[in-house]
N, C-alpha and C positions, 0 to 999 in steps of 0.2 A: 504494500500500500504506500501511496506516495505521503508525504508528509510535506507541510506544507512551502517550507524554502524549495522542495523540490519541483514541486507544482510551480512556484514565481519562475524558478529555471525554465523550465520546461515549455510555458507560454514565454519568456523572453528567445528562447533558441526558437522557437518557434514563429515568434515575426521578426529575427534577421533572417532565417532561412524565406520568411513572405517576402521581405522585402530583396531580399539577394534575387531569387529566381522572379519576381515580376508575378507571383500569384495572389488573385484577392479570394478571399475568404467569407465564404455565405454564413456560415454558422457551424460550430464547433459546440462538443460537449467529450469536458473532460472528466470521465470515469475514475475511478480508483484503482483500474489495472488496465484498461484500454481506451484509445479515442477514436470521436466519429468526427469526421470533419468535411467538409462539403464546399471544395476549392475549383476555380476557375483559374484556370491556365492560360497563358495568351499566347505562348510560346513552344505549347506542347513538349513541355518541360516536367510533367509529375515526377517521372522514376528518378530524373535529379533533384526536384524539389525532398522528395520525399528520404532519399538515399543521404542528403545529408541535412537533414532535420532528424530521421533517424538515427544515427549514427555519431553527430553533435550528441545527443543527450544520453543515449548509452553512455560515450567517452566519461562525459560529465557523470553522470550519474554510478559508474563504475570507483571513479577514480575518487569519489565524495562517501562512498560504504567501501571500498576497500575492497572491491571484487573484481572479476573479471568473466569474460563469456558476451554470450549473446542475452540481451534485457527483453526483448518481444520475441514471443513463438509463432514462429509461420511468416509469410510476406505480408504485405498490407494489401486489402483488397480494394481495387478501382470500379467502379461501376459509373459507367458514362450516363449524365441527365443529359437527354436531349428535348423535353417538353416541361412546360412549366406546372404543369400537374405531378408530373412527377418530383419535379425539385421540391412542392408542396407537402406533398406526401412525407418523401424523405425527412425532410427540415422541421415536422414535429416531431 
């Protein structure tokens, strides 16, 4: 479970990496062991956007409890909105 300096971390890696790659952000909700997050790409950029927002906060979050490894199981899953019904849906 994150705890909460690590939560501040986490949103700040999280909008350099917004702002690095050029992605705006529809809405986000950060869970206590995973995130949903609902991002517009302009550059068709996600797998860098995402590869180092990932990877930023592992570091960080490794090197702040003293451990090492992989911190998320599995890849992150992409699911393209392409109708504003569906963004609707999604985004409650």
């Amino acid at each position: 479970m994150l705890i909460d300096f690590d939560r501040e971390k986490f949103l700040e890696i999280l909008a350099a990496s917004i702002e690095q790659y050029n992605v705006e952000v529809h809405a986000y909700v950060l869970m206590s062991n995973h995130l949903h997050i609902i991002v517009k790409t302009r550059e068709a950029n996600l797998q860098k956007f995402m590869q180092r927002f990932n990877t930023s906060y592992t570091v960080y979050y490794n090197r702040r409890h003293k451990r090492s490894g992989h911190l998320y199981q599995g890849r992150y899953k992409a699911i393209l909105i392409e109708s504003d019904s569906y963004l609707l849906e999604l985004s409650r």
